[in-house]
FIMARFI-131151 format. One record per residue (C-alpha): residue in one letter; x, y, z. Coordinates in Angstrom, 1 decimal, decimal comma, padded with zeros to 4 digits. Layout:
N
PT  resn       u       v       w
PT     A       X       Y       Z
...
//
This chain:
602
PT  resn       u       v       w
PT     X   125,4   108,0   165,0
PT     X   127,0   108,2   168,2
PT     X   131,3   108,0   168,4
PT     X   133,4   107,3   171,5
PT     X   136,5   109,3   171,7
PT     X   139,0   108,3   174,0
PT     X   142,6   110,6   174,3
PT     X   144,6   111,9   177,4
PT     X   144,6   115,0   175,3
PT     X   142,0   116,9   176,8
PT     X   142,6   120,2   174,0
PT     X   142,5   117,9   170,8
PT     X   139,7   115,8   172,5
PT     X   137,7   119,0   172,2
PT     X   138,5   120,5   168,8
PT     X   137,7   116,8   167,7
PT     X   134,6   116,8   169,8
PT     X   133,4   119,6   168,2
PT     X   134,3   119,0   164,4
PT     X   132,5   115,8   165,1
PT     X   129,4   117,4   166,6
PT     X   128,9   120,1   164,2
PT     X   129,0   117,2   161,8
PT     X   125,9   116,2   163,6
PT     X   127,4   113,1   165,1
PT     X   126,4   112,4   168,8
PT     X   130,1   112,5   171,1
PT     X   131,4   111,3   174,7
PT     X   134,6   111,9   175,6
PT     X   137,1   110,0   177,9
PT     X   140,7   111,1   178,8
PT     X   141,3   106,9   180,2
PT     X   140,7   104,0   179,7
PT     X   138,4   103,4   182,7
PT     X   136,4   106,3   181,7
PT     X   136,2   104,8   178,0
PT     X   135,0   101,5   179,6
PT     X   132,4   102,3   182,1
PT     X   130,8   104,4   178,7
PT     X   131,0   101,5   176,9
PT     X   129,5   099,4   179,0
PT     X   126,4   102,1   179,5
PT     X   126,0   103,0   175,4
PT     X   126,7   100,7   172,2
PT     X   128,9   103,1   169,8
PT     X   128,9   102,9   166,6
PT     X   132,6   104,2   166,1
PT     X   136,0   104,3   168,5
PT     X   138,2   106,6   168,2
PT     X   141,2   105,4   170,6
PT     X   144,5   106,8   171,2
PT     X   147,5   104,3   171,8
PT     X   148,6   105,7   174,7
PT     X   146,2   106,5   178,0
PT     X   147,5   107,4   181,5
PT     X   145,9   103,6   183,0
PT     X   146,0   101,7   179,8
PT     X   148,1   100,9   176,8
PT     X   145,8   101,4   173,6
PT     X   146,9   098,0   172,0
PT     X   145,6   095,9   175,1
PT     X   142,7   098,1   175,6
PT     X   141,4   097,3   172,1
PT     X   142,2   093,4   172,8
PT     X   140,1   093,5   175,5
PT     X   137,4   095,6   173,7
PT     X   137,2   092,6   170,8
PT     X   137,2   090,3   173,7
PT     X   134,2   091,5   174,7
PT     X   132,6   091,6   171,9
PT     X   131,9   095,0   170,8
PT     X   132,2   095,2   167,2
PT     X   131,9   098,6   166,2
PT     X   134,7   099,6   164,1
PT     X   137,6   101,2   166,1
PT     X   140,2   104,2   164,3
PT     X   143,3   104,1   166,5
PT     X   145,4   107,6   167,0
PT     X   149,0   107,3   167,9
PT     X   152,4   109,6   167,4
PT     X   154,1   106,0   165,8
PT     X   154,5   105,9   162,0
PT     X   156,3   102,4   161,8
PT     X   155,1   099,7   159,6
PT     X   155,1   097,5   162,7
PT     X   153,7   099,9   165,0
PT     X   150,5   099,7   162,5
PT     X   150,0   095,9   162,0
PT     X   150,0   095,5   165,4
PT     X   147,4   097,8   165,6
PT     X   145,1   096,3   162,7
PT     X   146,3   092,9   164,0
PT     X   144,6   093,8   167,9
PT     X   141,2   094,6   166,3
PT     X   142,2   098,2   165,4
PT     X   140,1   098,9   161,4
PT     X   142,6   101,7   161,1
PT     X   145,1   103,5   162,1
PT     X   146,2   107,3   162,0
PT     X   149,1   109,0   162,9
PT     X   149,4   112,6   165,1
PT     X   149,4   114,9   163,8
PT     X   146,9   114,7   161,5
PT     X   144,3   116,2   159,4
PT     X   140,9   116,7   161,0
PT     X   139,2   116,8   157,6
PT     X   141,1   113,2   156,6
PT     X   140,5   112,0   160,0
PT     X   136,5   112,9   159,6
PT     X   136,6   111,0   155,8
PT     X   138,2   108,2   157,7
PT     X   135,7   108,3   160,3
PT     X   132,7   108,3   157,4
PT     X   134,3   105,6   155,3
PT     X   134,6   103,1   158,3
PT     X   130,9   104,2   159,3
PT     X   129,8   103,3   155,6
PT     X   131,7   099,8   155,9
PT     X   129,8   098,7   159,0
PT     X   126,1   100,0   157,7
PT     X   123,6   097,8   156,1
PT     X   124,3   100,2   152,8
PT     X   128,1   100,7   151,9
PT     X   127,0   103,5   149,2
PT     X   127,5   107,3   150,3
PT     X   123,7   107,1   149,9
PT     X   121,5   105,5   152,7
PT     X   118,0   104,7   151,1
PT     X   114,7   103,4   151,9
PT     X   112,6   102,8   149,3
PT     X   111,9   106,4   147,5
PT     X   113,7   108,1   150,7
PT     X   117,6   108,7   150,7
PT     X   119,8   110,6   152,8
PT     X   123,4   111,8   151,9
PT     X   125,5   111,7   154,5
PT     X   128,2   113,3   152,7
PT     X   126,2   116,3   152,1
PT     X   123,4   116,1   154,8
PT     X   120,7   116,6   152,3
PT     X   117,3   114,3   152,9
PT     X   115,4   113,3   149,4
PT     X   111,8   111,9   149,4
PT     X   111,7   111,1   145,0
PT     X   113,0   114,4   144,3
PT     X   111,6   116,5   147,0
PT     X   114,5   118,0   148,8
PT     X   113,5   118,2   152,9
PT     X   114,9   121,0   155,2
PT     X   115,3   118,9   158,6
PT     X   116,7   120,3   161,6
PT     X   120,1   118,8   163,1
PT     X   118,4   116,3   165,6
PT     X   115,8   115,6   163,0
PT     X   118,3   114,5   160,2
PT     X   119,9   112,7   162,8
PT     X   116,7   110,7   163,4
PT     X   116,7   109,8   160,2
PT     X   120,0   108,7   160,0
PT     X   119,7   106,4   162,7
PT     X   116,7   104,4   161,5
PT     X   118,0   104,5   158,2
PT     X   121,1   102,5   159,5
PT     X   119,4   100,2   160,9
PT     X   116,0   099,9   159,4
PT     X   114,6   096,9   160,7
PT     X   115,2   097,6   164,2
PT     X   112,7   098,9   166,7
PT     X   113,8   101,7   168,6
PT     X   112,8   103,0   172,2
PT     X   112,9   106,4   173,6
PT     X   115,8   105,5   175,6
PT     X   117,4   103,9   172,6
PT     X   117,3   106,7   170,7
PT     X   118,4   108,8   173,3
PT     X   121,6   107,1   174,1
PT     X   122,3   107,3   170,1
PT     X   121,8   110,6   169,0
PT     X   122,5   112,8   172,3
PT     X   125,4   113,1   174,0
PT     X   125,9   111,8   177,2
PT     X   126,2   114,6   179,2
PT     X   123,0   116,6   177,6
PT     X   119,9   113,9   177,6
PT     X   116,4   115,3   176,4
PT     X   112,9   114,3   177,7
PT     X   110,8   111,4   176,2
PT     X   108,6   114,8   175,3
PT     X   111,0   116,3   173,2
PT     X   112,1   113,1   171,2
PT     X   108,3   112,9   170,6
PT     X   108,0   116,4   169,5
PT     X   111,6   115,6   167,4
PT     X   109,6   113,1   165,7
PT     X   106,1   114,7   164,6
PT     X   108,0   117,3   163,2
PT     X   109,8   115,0   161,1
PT     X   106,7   112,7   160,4
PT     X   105,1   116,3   159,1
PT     X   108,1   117,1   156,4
PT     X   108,1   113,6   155,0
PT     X   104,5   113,7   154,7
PT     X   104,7   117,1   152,9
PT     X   107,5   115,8   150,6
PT     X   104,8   113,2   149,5
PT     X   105,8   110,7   151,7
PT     X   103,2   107,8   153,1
PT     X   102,2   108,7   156,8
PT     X   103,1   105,8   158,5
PT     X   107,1   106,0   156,9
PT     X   108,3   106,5   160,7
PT     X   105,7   104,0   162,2
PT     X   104,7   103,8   166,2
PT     X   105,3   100,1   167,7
PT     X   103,1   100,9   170,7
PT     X   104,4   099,6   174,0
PT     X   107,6   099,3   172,3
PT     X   109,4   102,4   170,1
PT     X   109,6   103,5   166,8
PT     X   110,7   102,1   163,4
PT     X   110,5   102,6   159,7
PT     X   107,9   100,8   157,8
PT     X   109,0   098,3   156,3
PT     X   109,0   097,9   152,3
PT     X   108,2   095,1   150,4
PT     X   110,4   092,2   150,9
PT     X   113,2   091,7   148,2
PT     X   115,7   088,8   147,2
PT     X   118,8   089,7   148,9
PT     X   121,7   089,1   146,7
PT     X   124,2   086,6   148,1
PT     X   127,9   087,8   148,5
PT     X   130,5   084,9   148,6
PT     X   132,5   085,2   152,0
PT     X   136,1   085,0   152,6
PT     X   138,0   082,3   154,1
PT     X   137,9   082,3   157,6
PT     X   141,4   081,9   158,2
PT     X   143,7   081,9   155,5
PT     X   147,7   080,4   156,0
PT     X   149,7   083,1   156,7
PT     X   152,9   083,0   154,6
PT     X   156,3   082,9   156,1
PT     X   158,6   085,2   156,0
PT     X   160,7   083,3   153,9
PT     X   158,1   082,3   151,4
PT     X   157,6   086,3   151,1
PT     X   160,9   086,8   150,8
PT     X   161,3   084,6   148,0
PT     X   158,7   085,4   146,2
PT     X   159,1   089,3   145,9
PT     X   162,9   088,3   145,6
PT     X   161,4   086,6   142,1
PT     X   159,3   089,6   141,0
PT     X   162,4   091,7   141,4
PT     X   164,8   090,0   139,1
PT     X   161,9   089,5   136,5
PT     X   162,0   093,0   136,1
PT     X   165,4   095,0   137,2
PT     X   165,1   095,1   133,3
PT     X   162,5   097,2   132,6
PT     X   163,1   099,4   135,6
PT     X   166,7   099,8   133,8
PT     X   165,0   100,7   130,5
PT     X   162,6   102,7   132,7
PT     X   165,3   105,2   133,9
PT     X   167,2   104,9   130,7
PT     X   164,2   107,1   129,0
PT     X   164,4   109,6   132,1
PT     X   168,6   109,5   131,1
PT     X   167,8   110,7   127,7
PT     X   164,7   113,3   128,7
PT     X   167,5   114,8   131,4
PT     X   170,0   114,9   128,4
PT     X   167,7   116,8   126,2
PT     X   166,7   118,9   128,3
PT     X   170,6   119,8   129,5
PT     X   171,5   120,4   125,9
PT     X   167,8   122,3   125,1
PT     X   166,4   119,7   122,8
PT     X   163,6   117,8   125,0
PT     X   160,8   117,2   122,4
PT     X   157,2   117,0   123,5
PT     X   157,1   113,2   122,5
PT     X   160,3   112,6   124,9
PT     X   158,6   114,8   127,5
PT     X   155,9   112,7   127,8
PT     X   157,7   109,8   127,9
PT     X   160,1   110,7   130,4
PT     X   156,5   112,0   132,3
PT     X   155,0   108,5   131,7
PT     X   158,3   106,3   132,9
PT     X   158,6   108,6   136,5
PT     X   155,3   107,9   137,2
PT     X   155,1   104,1   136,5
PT     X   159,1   104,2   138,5
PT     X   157,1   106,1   141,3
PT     X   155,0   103,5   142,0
PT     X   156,9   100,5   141,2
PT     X   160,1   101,9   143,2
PT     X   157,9   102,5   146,3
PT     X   156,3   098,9   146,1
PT     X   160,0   097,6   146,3
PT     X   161,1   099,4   149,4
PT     X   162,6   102,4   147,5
PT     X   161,4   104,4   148,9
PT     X   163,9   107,2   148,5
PT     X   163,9   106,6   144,9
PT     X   160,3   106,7   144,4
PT     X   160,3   110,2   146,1
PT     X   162,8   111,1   143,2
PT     X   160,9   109,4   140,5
PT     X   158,1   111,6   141,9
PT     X   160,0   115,1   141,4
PT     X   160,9   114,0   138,1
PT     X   157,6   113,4   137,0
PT     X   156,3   116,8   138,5
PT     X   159,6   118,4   136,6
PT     X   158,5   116,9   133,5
PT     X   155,1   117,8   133,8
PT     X   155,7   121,6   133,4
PT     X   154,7   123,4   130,4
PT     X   157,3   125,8   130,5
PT     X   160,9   125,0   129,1
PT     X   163,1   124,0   132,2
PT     X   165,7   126,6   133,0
PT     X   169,4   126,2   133,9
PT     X   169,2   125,5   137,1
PT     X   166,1   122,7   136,6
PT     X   168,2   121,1   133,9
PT     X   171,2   120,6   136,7
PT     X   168,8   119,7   139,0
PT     X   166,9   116,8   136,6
PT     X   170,2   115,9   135,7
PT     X   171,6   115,3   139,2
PT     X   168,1   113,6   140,1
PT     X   168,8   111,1   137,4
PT     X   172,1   109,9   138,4
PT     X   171,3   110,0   141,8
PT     X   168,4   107,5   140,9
PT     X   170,6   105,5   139,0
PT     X   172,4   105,0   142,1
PT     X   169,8   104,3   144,3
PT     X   168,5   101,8   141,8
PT     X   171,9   100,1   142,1
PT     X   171,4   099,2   145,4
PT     X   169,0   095,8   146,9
PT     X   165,6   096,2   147,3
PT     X   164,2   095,7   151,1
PT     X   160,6   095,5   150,9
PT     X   160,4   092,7   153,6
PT     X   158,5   090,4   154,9
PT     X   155,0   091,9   156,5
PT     X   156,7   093,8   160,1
PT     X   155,7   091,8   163,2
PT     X   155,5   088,4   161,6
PT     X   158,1   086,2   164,0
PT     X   160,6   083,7   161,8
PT     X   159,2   080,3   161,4
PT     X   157,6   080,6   164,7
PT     X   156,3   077,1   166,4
PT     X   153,1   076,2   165,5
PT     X   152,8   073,8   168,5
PT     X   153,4   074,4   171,9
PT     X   153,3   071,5   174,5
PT     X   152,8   073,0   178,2
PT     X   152,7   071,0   181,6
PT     X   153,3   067,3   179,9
PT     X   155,4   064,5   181,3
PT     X   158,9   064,5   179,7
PT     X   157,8   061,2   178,2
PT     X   154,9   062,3   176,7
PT     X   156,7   065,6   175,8
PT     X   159,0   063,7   173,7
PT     X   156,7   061,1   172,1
PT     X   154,2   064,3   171,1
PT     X   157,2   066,6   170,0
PT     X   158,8   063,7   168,0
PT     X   155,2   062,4   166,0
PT     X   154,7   066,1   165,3
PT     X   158,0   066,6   163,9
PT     X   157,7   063,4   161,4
PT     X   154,0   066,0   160,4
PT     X   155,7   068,7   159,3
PT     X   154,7   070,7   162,8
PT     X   157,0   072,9   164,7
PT     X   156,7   072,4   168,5
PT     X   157,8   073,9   171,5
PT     X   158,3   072,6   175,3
PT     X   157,8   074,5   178,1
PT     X   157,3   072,4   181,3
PT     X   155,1   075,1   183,7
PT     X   152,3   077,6   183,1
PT     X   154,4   080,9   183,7
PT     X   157,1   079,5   181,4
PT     X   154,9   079,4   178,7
PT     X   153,5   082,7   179,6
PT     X   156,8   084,5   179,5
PT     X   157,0   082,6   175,9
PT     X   153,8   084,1   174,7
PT     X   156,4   087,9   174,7
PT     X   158,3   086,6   171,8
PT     X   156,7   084,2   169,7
PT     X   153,3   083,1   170,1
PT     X   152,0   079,4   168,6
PT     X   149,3   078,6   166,7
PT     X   147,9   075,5   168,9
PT     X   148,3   075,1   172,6
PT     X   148,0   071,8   174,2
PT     X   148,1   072,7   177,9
PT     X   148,0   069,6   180,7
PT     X   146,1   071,0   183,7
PT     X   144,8   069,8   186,8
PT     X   141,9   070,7   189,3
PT     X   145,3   072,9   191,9
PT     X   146,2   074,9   188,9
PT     X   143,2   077,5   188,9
PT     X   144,6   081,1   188,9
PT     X   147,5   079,9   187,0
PT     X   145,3   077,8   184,4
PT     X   143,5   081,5   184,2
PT     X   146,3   083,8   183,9
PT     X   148,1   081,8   181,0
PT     X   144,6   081,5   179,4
PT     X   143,9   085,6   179,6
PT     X   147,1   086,3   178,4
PT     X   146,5   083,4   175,3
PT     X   142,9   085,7   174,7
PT     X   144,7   088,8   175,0
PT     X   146,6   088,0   171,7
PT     X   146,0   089,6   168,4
PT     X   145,4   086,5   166,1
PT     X   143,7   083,3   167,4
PT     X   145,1   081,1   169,2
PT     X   143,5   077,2   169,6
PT     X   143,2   075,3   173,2
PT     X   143,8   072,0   173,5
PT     X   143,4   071,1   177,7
PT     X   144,2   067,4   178,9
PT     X   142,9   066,7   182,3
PT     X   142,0   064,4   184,7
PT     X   139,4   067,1   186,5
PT     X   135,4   065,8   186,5
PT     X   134,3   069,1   188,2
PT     X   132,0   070,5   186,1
PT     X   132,2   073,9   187,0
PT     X   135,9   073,9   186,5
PT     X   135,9   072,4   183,2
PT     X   133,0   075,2   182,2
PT     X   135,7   077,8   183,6
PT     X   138,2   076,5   181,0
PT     X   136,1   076,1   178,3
PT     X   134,5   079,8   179,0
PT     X   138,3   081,1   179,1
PT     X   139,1   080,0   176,0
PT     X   139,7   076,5   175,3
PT     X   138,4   074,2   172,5
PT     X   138,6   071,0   173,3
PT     X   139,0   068,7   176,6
PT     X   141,2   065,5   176,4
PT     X   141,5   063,2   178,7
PT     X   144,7   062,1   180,3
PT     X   144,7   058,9   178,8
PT     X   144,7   060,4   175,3
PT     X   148,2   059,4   172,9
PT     X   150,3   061,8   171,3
PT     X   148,6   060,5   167,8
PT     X   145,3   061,6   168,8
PT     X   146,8   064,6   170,0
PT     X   148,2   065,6   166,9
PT     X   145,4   064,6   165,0
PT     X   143,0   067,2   167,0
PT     X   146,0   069,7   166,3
PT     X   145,8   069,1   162,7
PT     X   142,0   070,1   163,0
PT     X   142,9   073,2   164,7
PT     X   145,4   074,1   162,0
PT     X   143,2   073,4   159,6
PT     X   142,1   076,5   157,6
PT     X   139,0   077,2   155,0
PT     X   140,0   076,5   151,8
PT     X   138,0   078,9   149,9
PT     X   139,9   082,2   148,7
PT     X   139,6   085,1   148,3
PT     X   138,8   086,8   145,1
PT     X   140,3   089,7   144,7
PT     X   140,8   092,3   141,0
PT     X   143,3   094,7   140,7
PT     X   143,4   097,6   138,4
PT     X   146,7   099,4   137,8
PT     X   148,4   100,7   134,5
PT     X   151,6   099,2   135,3
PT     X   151,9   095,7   134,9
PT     X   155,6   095,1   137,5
PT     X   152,9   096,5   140,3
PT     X   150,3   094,1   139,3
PT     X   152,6   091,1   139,5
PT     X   154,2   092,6   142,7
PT     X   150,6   092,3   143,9
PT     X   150,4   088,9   143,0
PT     X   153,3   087,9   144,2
PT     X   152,1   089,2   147,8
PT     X   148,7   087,8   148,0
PT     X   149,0   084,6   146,4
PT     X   151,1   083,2   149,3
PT     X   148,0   084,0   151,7
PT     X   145,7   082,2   149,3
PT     X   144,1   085,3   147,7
PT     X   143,3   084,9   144,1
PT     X   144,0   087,8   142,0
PT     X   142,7   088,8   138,7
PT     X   144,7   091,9   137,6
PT     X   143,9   094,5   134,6
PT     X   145,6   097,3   132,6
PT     X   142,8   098,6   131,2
PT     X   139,9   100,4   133,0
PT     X   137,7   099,5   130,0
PT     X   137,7   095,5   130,6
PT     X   137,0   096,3   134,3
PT     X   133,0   095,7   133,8
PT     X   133,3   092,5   132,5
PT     X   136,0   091,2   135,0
PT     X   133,6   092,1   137,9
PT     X   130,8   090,1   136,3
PT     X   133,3   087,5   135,2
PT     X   134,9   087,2   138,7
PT     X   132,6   088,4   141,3
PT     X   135,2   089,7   143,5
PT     X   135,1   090,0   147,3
PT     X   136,8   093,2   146,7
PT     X   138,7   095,9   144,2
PT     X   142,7   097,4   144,5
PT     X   142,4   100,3   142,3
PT     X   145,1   102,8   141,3
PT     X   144,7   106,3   141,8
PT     X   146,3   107,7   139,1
PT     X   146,0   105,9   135,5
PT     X   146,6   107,6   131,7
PT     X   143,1   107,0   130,4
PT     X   140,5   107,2   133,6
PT     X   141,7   107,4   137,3
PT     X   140,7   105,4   139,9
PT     X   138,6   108,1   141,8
PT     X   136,3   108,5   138,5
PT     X   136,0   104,7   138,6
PT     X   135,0   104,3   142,4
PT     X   132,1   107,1   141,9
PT     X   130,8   105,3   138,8
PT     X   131,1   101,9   141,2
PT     X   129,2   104,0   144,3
PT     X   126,5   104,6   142,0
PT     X   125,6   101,5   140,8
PT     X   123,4   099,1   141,9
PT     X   125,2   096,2   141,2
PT     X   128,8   097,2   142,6
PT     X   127,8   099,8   145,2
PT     X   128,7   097,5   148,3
PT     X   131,9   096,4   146,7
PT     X   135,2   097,2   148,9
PT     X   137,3   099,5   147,3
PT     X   141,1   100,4   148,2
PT     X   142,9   102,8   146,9
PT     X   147,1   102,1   146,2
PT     X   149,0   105,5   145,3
PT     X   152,7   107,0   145,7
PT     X   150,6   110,2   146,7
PT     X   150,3   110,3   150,2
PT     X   149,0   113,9   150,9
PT     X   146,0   114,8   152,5
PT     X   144,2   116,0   149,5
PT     X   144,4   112,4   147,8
PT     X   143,3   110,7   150,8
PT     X   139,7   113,1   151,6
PT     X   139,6   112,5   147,8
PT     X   139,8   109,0   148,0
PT     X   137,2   108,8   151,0
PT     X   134,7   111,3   149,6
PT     X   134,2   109,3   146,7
PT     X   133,9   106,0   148,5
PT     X   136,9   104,4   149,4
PT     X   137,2   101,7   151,9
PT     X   140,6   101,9   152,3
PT     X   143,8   103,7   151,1
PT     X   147,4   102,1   150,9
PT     X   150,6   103,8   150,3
PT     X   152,4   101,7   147,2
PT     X   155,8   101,7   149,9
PT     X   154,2   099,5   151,9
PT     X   152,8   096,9   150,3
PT     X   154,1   093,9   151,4
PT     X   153,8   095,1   155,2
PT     X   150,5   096,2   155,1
PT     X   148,2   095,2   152,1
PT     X   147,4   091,7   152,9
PT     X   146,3   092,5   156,6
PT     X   144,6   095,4   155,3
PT     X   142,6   093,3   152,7
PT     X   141,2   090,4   155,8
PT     X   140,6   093,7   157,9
PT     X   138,2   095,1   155,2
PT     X   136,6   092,1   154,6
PT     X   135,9   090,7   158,1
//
């Protein structure tokens, strides 16, 4: 697997390098974004690792550009900014996610494996063909039960045509993936690299030909016999994004549905702190008061308490002891507790998802007559669409800055080339799509190609009225109907509805459970595009659940993300060794799940 790195920090650049290469990865390096371009245009990577901010190039534009040009490989984006709305601007660029310095080279490595799983042909830790498998995890080679001893380049052989076994491979192909750029071996020696492995699958009992020889062409695995490939229901291709408002009112319901049983929640930790002031905390209320600061933990965090949840969180670990709490611990559960209480008092502020503009225009109407301005704003308005005017190209591109639309209808003539461009560059350039509606009166072919190869949809002629203007912008706005399908597995049922009360505005269907017992049946029932699980539950957590899922057959490709109020480093490489997709922290919720969710599945 070969993995771009691209950081103006030459030291951390090389520790990385070489955490990454003794992984047996293949690694290039670039310290700008010139550098990381010129590579990319020599080698196709199978992972980025970008920093936000380069000496020539700012790290969110640079990633536009890379999903501009189409290079899909999955892209972990390193920066020093731990805002909310640093990081949806991130995922909303391209970016598959997002890590803040300084971090932790073993979570940054799980990350790095978990976004190379997504984006293989096999999502399990596993990679198999037929009785062969390879564990990336461990670097251990299987043929039936025949452990093979393979040499780094030899594994990594493997690897690479078990990623992608279909595909042909030269002996510059193979090359370009498995060796760094600065180090390149002979054809020679990639042919000796491969009779050596050809002779340890063979004595493992595997068939001769399992690495076959396209002559003329490369190399390949052999293919197996041809199988029914199960069909996985795909999400909506662009769900409606809530607004603000509709957010806000929705979690604004969840909350007074149950202030109540948050109350009753910290009225049990009241009475634990009580007891254990006046030395009488029973096991029973122990456990209690255990159970309550966990479920307060999470649901506090998922409000935008986050202060409280942390609190809730010492409680818990408090109450968790086995030894009697001294003096000093009673005072200090005691103190906790009322300082919770107060917290609790205050409004929650989880927010509408960071970044997303208020009630931005949906419409924008660039370079029209006044008349025609007014006609077109006026019939849109009597539709339900927002509009905006803006009579020249550069005042709409100083527009796109603050709140970009979701249809442009641009009026452009055969004069207005390099500004025609420019606004339509800067319209690419932005993170969610943007539709191009472009009346003219040009017939030069070669123009109109230019336009349409920039970025726009449709060409209207100048004769067109504003109700068949509108009625093409309806079609742009128009979004896939078909959900997604989504379960949810957490023990606390005020999380579960704050879940639904989050996706349901974006059209995600959710079917939530208590009980990790019924989740078998649900899976079957629903066939879900992909599972929220919680970490930490009474009966079974969620990592024992995701290793059971990563091991069968049936559920193995599923997307898994993990919500927990732990956010340490040790929960995360968990989370990832045992197959995560994803991992979201239960504070931020309504700012980052949903995105997180269309990210995973696209």
């Amino acid at each position: 697997m070969r993995i771009l790195l691209v950081d103006d920090d030459e030291t951390l650049l090389e520790a990385l390098a070489e955490t990454l290469i003794a992984q047996r990865y293949a690694v290039d390096t670039a310290t700008d974004g010139e550098t990381a371009r010129e590579f990319l245009a020599l080698f196709p990577y199978d992972l980025i690792v970008l920093d936000r901010s380069l000496p020539d190039a700012e790290g969110i534009s640079l990633c536009q550009q890379f999903r501009q040009q189409g290079i899909k490989a999955p892209i972990l984006m390193l920066t020093a900014r731990d805002r909310s709305a640093d990081k949806v601007q991130a995922l909303d660029a391209g970016a598959d996610d997002y890590m803040v310095k300084p971090f932790d080279f073993g979570e940054l490595c799980a990350r790095i494996r978990a976004l190379l799983r997504r984006d293989s042909h096999q999502a399990a830790p596993a990679l198999r063909w037929g009785s062969l498998s390879l564990n990336p995890s461990t670097f251990e080679v299987f043929y039936d039960d025949h452990l093979l001893h393979t040499t780094p380049k030899e594994y990594a052989l493997l690897e690479l045509f078990l990623r992608h076994p279909t595909q042909v491979f030269s002996l510059d192909a193979i090359i370009e993936d498995i060796w760094s750029f600065e180090d390149p071996p002979s054809g020679d020696a990639v042919r000796t690299h491969i009779k050596g492995l050809r002779q340890k699958l063979r004595a493992g009992g595997a068939p001769k030909n399992l690495i076959e020889t396209v002559y003329g062409v490369g190399y390949r695995l052999h293919p197996l016999e041809p199988e029914v490939p199960s069909e996985t229901p795909s999400p909506g291709a662009a769900l409606r994004q809530p607004t603000p408002a509709e957010m806000q009112a929705s979690l604004a319901q969840v909350w007074e549905t149950h202030r109540g049983t948050l109350d009753e929640r910290l009225s049990v930790l009241e009475s634990a702190a009580a007891a254990v002031e006046g030395g009488q905390l029973s096991s029973d209320l122990r456990q209690a008061g255990c159970s309550q600061a966990h479920k307060l933990a999470g649901s506090l965090g998922c409000y935008g308490f986050k202060e409280g949840s942390q609190m809730a969180r010492q409680l818990e670990q408090m109450l968790q002891r086995t030894a009697p709490l001294d003096d000093r611990q009673a005072t200090q559960m005691v103190q906790l507790v009322g300082r919770l209480r107060q917290n609790l008092a205050q409004e929650p502020s989880p927010g509408p998802p960071t970044g997303t503009p208020t009630s931005p225009p949906q419409l924008w109407i660039v370079g029209a007559s006044p008349g025609f301005s007014e006609s077109l704003a006026a019939e849109a308005i009597a539709l339900g669409i927002r509009s905006r005017t803006a009579a020249t190209l550069a005042q709409a591109q100083a527009m796109l800055q603050t709140e970009p639309p979701a249809v442009v209808v641009l009026w452009l003539t055969e004069t207005d080339g390099d500004s025609a461009r420019n606004l339509l560059e800067a319209i690419g350039h932005q993170g969610d799509r943007i539709a191009v509606l472009i009346v003219t009166d040009s017939q030069d072919f070669q123009q109109r190609l230019r336009w349409v190869q920039q970025g726009a949809d449709r060409l209207l002629p100048p004769s067109v009225s504003p109700r068949h203007v509108l009625e093409t912008v309806q079609q742009a706005l128009r979004v896939d109907s078909t959900a997604i399908a989504l379960v949810a597995l957490d023990d606390d049922v005020q999380v579960l509805d704050l879940l639904q009360s989050i996706l349901s505005p974006w059209g995600m269907e959710l079917t939530t459970l208590t009980d990790p017992a019924q989740l078998w049946d649900t899976l079957e029932r629903v066939q879900p595009q992909l599972l929220v699980l919680d970490v930490e539950m009474p009966t079974l957590n969620g990592l024992e659940l995701c290793q059971v899922l990563r091991a069968d057959d049936r559920w193995r490709q599923l997307p898994i993300l993990f919500l927990t109020v732990h956010e340490d480093a040790q929960t995360l490489q968990k989370a990832f060794a045992v197959g995560a997709d994803d991992f979201v922290s239960k504070s931020a919720l309504a700012t980052e799940l949903p995105r997180r969710i269309l990210h995973r599945l696209q």
